[in-house]
N, CA, C and O atoms as a GROMACS GRO file, in nm:
protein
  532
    1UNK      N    1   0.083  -0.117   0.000
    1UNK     CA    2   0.000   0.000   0.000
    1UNK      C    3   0.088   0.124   0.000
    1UNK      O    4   0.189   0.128   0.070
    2UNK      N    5   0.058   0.210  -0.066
    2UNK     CA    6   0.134   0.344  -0.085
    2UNK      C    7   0.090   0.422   0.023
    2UNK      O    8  -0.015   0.402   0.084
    3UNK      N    9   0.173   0.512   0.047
    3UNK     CA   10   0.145   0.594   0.173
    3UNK      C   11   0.254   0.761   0.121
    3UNK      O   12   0.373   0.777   0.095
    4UNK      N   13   0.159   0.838   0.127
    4UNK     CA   14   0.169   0.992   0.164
    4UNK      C   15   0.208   1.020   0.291
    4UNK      O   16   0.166   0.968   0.394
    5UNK      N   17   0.320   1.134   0.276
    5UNK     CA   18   0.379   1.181   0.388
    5UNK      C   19   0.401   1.346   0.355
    5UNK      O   20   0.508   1.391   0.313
    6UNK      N   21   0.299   1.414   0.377
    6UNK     CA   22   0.337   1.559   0.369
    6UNK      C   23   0.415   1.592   0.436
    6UNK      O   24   0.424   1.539   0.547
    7UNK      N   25   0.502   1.692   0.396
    7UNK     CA   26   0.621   1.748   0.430
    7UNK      C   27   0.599   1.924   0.375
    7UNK      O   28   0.558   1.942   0.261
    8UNK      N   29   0.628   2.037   0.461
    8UNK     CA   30   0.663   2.145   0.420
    8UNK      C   31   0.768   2.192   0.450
    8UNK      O   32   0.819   2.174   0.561
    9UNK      N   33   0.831   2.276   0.339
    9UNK     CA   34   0.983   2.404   0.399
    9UNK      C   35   0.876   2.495   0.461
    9UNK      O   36   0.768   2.542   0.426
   10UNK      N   37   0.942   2.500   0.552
   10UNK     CA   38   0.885   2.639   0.639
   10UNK      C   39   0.947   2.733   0.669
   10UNK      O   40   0.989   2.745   0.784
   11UNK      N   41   0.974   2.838   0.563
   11UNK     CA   42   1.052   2.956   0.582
   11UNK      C   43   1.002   3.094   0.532
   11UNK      O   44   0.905   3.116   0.460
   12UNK      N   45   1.094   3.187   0.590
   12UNK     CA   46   1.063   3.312   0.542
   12UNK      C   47   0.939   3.329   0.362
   12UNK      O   48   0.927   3.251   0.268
   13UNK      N   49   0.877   3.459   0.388
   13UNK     CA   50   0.807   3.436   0.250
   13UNK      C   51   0.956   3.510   0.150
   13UNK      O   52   1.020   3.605   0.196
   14UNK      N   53   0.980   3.463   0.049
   14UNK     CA   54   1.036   3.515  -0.044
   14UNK      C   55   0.938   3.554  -0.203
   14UNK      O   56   0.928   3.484  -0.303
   15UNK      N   57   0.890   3.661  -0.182
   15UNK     CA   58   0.833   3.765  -0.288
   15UNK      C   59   0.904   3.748  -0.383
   15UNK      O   60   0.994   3.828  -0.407
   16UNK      N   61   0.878   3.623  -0.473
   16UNK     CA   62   0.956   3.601  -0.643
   16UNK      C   63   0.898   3.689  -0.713
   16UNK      O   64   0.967   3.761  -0.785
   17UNK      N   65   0.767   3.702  -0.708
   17UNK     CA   66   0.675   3.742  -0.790
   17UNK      C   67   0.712   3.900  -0.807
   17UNK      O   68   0.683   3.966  -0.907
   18UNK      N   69   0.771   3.944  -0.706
   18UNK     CA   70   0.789   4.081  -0.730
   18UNK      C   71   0.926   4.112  -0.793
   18UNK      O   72   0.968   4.227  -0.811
   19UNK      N   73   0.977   4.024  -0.818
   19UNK     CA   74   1.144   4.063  -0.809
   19UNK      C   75   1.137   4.074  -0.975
   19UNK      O   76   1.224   4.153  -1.010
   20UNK      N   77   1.068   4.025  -1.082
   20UNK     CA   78   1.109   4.083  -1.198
   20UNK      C   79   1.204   3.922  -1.263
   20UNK      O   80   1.221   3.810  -1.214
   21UNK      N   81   1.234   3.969  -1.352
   21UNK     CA   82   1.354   3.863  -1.434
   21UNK      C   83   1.446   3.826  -1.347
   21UNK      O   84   1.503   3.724  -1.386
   22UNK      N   85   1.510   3.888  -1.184
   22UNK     CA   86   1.570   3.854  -1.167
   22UNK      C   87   1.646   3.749  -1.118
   22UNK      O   88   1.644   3.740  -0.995
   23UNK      N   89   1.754   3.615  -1.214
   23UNK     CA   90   1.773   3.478  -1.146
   23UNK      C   91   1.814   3.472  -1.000
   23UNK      O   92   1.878   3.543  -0.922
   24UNK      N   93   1.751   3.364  -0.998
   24UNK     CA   94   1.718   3.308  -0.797
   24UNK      C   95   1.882   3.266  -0.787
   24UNK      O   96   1.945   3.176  -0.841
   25UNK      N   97   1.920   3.368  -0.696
   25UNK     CA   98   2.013   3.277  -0.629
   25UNK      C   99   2.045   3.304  -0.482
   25UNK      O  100   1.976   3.398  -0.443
   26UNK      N  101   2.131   3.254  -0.377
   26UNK     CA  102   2.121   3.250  -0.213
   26UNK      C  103   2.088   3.395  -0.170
   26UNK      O  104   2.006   3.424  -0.084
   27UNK      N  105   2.191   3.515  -0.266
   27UNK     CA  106   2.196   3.657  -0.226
   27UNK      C  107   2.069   3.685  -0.274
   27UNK      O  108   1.978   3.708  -0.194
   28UNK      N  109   2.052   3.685  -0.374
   28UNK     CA  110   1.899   3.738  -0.417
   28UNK      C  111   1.780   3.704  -0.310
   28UNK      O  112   1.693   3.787  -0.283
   29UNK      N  113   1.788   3.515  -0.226
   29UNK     CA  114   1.713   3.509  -0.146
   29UNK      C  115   1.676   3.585  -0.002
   29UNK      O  116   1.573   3.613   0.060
   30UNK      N  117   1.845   3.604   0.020
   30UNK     CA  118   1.865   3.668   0.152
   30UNK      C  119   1.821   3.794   0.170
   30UNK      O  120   1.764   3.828   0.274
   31UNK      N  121   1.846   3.892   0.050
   31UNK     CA  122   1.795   4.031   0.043
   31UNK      C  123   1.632   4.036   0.001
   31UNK      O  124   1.585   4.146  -0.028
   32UNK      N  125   1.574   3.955   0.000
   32UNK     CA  126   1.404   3.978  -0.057
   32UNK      C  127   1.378   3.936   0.045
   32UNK      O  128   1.264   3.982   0.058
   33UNK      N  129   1.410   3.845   0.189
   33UNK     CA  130   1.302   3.829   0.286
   33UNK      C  131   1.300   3.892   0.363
   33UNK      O  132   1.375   3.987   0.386
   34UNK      N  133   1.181   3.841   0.441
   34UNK     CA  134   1.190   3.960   0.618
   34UNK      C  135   1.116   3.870   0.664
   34UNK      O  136   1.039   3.785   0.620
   35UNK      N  137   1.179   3.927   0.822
   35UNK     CA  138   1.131   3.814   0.900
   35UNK      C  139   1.043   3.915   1.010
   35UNK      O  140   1.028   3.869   1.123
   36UNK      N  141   0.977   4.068   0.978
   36UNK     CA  142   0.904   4.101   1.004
   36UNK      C  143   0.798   4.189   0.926
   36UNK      O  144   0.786   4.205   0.805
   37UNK      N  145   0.716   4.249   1.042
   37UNK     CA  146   0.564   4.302   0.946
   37UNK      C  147   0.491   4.250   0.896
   37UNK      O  148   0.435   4.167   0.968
   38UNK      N  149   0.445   4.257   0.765
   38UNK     CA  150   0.370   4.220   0.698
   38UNK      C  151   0.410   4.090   0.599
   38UNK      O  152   0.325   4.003   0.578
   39UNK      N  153   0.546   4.079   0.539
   39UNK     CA  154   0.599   3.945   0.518
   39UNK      C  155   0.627   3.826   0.631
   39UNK      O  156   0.627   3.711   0.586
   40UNK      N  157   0.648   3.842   0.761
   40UNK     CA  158   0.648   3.750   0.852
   40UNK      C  159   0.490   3.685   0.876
   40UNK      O  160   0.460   3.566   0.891
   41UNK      N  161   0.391   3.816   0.874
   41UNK     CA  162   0.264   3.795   0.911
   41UNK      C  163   0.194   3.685   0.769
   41UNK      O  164   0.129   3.581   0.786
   42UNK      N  165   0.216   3.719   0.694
   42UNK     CA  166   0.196   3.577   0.586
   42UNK      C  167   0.201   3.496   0.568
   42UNK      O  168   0.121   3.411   0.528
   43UNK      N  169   0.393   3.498   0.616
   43UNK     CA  170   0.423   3.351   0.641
   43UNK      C  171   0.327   3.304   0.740
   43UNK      O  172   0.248   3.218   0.704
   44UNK      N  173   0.321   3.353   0.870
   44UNK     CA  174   0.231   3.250   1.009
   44UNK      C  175   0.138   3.227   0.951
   44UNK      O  176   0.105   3.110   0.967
   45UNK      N  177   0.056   3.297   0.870
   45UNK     CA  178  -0.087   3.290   0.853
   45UNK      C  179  -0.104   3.173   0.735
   45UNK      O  180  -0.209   3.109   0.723
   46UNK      N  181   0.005   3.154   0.654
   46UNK     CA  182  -0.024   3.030   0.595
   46UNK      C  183   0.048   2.936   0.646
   46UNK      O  184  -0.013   2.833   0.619
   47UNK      N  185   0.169   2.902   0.720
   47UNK     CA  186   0.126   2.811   0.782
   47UNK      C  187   0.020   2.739   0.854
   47UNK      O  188  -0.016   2.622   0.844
   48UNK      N  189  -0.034   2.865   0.952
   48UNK     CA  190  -0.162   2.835   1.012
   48UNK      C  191  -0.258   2.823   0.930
   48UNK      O  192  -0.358   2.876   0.977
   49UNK      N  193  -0.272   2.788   0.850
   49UNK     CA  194  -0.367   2.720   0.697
   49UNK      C  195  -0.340   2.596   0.649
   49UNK      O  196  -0.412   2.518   0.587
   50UNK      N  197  -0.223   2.589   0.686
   50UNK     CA  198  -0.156   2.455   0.647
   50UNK      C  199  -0.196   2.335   0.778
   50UNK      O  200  -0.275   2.242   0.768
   51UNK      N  201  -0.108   2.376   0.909
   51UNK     CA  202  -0.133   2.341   1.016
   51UNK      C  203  -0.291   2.285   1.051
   51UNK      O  204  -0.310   2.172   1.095
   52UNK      N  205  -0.415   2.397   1.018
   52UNK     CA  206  -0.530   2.367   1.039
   52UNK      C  207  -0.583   2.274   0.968
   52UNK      O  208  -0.638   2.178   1.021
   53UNK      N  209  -0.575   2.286   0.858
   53UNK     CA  210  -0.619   2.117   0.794
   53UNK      C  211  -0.564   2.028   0.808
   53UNK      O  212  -0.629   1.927   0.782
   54UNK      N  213  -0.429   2.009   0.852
   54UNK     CA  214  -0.362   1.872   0.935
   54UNK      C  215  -0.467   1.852   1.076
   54UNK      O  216  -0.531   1.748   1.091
   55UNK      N  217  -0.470   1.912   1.128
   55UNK     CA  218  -0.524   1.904   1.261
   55UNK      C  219  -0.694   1.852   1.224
   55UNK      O  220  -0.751   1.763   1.288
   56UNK      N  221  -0.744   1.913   1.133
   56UNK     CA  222  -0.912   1.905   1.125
   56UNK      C  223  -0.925   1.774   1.097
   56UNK      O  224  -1.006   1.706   1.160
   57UNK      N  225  -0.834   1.714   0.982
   57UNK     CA  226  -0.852   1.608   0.896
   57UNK      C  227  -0.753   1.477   1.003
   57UNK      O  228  -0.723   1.364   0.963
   58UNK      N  229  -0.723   1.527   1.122
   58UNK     CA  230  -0.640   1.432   1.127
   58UNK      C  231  -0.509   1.395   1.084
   58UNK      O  232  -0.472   1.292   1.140
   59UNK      N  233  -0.429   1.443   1.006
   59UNK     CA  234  -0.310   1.379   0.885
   59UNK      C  235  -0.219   1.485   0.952
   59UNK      O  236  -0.215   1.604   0.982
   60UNK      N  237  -0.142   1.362   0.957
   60UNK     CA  238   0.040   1.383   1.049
   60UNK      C  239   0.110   1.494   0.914
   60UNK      O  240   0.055   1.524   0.808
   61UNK      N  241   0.200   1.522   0.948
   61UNK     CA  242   0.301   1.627   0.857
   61UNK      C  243   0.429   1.670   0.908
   61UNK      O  244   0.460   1.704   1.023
   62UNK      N  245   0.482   1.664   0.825
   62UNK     CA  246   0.636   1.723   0.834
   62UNK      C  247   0.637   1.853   0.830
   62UNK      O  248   0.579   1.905   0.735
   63UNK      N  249   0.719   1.958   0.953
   63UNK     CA  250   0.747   2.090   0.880
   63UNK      C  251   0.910   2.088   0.923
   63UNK      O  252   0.947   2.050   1.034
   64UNK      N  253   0.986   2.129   0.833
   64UNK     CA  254   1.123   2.150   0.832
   64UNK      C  255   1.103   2.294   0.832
   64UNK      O  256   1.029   2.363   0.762
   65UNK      N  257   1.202   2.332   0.944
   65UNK     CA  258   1.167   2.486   0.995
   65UNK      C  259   1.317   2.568   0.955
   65UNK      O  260   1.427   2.514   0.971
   66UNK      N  261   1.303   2.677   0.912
   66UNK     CA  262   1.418   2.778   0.919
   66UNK      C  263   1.429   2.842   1.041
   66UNK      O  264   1.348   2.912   1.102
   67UNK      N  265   1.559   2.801   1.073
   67UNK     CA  266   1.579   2.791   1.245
   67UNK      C  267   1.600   2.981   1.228
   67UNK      O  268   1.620   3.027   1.340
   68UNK      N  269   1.600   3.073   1.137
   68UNK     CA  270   1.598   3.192   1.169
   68UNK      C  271   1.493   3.263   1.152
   68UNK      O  272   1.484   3.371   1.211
   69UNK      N  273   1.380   3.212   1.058
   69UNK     CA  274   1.225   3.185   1.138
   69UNK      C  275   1.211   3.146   1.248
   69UNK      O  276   1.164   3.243   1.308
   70UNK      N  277   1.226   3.037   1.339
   70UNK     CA  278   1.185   3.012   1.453
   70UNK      C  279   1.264   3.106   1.559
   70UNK      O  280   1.225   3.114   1.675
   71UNK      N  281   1.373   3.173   1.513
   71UNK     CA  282   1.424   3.250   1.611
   71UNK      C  283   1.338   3.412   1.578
   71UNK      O  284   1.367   3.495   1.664
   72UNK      N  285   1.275   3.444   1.509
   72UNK     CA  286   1.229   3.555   1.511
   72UNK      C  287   1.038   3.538   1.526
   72UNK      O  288   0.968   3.637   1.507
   73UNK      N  289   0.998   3.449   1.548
   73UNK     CA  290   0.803   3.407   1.537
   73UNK      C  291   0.818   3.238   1.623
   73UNK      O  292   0.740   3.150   1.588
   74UNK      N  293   0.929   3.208   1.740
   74UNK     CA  294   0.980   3.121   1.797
   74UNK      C  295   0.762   3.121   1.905
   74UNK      O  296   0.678   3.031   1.897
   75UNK      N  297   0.754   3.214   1.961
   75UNK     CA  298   0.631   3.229   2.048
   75UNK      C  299   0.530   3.158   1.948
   75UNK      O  300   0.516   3.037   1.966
   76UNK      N  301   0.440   3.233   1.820
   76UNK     CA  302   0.403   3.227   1.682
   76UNK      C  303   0.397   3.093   1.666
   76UNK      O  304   0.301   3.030   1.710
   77UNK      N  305   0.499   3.035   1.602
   77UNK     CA  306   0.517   2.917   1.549
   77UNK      C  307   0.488   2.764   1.658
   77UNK      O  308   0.437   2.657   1.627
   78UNK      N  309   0.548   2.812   1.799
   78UNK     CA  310   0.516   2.709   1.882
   78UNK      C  311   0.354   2.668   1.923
   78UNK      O  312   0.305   2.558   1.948
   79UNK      N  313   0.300   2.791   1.919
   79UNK     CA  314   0.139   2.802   1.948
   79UNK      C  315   0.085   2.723   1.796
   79UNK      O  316  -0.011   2.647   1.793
   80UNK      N  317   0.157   2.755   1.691
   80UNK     CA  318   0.067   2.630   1.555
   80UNK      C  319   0.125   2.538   1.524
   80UNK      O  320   0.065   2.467   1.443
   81UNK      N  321   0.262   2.490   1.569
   81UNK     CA  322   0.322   2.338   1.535
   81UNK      C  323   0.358   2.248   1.628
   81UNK      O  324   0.412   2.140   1.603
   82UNK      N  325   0.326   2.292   1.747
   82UNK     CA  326   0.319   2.193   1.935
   82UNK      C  327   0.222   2.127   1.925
   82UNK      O  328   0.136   2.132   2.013
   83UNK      N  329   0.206   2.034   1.796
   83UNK     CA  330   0.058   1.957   1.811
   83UNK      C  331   0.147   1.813   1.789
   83UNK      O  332   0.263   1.825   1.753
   84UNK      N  333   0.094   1.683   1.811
   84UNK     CA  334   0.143   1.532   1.830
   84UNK      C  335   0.096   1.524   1.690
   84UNK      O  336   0.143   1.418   1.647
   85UNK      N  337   0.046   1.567   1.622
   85UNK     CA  338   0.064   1.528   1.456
   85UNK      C  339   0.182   1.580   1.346
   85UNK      O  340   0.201   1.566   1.225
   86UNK      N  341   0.249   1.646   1.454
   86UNK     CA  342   0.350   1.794   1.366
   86UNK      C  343   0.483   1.696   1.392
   86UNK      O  344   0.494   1.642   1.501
   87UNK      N  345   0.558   1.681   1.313
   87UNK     CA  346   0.672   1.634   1.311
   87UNK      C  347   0.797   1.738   1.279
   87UNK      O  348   0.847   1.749   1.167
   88UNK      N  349   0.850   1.833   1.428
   88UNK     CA  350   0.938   1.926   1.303
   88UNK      C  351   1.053   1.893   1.310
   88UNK      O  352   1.092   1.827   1.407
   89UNK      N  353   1.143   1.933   1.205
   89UNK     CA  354   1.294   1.883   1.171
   89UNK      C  355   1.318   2.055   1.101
   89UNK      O  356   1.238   2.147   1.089
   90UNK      N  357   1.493   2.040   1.056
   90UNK     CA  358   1.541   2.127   0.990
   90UNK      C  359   1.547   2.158   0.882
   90UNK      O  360   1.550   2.070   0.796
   91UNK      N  361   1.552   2.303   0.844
   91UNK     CA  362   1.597   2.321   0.695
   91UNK      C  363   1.719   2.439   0.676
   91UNK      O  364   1.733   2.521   0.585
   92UNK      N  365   1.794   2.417   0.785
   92UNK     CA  366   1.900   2.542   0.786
   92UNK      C  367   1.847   2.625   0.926
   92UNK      O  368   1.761   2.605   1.012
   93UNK      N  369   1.926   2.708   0.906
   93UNK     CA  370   1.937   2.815   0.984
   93UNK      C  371   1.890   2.935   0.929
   93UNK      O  372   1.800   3.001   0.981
   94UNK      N  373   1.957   2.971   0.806
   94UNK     CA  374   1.952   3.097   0.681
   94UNK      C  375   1.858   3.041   0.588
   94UNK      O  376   1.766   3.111   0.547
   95UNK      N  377   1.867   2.959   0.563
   95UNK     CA  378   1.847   2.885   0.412
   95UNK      C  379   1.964   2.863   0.309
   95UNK      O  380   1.956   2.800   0.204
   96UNK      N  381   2.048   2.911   0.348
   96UNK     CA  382   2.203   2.934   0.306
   96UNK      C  383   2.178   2.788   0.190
   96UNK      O  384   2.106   2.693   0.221
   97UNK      N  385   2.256   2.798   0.047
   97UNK     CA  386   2.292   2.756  -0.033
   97UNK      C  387   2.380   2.587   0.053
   97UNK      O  388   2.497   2.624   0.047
   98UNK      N  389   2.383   2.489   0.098
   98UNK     CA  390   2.484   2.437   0.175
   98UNK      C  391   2.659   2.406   0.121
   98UNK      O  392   2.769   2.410   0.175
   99UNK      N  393   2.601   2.370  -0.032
   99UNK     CA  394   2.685   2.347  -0.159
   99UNK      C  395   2.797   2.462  -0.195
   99UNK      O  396   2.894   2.464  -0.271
  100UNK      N  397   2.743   2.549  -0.112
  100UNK     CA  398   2.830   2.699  -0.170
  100UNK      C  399   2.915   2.740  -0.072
  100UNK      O  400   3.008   2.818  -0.090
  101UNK      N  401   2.874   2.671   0.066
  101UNK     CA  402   2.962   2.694   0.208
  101UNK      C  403   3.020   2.590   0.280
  101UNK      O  404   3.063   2.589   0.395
  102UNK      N  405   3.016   2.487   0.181
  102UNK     CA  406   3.081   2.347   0.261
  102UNK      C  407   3.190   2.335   0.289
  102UNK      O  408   3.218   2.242   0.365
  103UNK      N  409   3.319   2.443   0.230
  103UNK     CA  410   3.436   2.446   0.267
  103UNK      C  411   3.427   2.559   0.378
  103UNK      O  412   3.534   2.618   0.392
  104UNK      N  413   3.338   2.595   0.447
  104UNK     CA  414   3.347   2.723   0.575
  104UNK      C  415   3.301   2.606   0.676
  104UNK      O  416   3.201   2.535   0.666
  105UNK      N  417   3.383   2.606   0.757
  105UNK     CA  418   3.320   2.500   0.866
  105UNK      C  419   3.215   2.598   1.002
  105UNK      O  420   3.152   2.537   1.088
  106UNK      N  421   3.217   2.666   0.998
  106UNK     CA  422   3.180   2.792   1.074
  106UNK      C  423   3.032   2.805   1.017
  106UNK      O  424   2.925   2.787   1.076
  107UNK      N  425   3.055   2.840   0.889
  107UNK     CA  426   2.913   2.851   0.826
  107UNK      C  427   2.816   2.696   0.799
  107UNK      O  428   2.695   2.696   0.779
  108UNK      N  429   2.900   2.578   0.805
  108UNK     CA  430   2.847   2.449   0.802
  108UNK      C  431   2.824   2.452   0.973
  108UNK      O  432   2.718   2.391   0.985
  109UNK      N  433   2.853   2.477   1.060
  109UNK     CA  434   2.761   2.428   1.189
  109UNK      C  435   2.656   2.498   1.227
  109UNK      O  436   2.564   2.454   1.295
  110UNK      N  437   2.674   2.671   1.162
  110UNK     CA  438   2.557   2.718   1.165
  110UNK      C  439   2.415   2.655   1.091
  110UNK      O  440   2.324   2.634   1.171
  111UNK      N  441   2.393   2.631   0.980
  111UNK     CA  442   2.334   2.586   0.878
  111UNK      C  443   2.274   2.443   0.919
  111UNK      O  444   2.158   2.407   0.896
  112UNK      N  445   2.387   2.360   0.992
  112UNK     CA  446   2.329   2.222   1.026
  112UNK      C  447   2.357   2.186   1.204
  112UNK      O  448   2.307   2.084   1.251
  113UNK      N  449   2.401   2.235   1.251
  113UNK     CA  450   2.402   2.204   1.402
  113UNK      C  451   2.343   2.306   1.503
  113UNK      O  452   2.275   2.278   1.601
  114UNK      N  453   2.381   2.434   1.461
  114UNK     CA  454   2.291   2.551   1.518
  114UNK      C  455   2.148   2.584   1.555
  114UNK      O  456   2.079   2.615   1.652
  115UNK      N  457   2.136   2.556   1.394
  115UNK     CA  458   1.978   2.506   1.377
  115UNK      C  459   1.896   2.412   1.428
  115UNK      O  460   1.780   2.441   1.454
  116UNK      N  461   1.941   2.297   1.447
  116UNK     CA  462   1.947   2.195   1.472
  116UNK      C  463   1.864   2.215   1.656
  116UNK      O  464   1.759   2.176   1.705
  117UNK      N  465   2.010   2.314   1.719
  117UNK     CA  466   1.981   2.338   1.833
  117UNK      C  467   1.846   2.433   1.891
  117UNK      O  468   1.769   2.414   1.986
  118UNK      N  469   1.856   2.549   1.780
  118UNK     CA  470   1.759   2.609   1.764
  118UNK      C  471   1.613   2.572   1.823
  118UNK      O  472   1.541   2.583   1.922
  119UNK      N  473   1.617   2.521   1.696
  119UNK     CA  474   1.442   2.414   1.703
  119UNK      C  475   1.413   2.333   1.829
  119UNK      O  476   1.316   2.326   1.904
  120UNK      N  477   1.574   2.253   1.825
  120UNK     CA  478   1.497   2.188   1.980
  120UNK      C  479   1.492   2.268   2.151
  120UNK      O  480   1.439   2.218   2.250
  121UNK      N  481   1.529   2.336   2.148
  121UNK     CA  482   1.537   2.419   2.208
  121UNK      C  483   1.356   2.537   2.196
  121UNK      O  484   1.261   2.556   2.272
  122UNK      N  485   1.372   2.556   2.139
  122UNK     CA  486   1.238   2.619   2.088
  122UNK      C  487   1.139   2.558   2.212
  122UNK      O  488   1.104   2.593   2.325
  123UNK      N  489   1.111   2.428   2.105
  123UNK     CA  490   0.989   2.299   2.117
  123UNK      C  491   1.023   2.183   2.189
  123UNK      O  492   0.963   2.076   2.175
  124UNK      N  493   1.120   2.202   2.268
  124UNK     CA  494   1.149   2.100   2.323
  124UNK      C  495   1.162   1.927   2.262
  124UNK      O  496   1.154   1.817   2.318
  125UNK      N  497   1.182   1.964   2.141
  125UNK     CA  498   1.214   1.787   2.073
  125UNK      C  499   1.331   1.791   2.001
  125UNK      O  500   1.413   1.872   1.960
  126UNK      N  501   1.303   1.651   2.002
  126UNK     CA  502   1.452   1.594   1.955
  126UNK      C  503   1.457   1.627   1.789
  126UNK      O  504   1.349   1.610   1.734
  127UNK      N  505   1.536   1.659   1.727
  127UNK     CA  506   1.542   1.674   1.563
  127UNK      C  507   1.682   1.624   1.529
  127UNK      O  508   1.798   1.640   1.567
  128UNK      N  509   1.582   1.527   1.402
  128UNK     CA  510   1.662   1.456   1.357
  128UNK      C  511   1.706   1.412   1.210
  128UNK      O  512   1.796   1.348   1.156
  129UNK      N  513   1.580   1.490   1.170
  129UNK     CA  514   1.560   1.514   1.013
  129UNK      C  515   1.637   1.691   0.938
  129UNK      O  516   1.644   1.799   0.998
  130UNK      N  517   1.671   1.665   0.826
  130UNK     CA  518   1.762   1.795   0.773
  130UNK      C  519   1.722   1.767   0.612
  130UNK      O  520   1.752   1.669   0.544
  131UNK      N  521   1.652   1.877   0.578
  131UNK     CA  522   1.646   1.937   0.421
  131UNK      C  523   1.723   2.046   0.368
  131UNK      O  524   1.707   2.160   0.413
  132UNK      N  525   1.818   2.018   0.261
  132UNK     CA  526   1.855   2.119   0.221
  132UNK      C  527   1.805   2.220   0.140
  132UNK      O  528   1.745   2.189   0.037
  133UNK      N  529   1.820   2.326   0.169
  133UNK     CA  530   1.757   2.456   0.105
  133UNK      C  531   1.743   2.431  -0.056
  133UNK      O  532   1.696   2.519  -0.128
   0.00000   0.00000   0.00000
């Protein structure tokens, strides 16, 4: 029997739509988000869209969190993903490129151990899962 396992990145909103022709890359990502106002407030609010039909329907889910989201909507985020159906794990720290900083060991523990700490720390669980950006 086949089996579905939703999974979301859960990070900053990044406004493509506004940016024009210009190609996606880590800098381009880093300078289009925010992790307040009215782009932070989007992000929660669709998660909490996401979150709520897991919960209504029952159905478990993955969210891999940007541990610099959870450090800035850490209150936010715990009030919609502290549920026994929410499974969260990592997706960075930044969202940082990982491929582009693997020779910085500094910038590799931020990205995968920092984060790491982040989250559990947050929510009090263990994380053990890691998506790269």
């Amino acid at each position: 029997m086949p089996y579905y396992v939703a999974a979301y990145d859960t990070e900053a909103i990044y406004p493509w739509w506004e940016l024009g022709d210009q190609k996606y890359s880590t800098e381009l990502y880093q300078r289009s988000i925010s992790y307040t106002g009215q782009r932070l407030q989007e992000c929660l609010d669709g998660i909490a869209a996401v979150a709520d039909v897991h919960r209504k329907k029952n159905l478990p889910a993955t969210f891999f969190l940007v541990a610099k989201l959870v450090e800035h909507a850490a209150a936010e985020l715990h009030a919609l993903l502290d549920h026994p159906l929410f499974d969260l794990q990592c997706h960075s720290y930044t969202h940082a490129d990982v491929m582009q900083i693997v020779a910085d060991e500094n910038a590799l523990k931020l990205e995968l151990i920092d984060s790491k700490h982040r989250i559990e720390d947050t929510f009090g669980r263990e994380v053990i899962g890691f998506t790269t950006p």
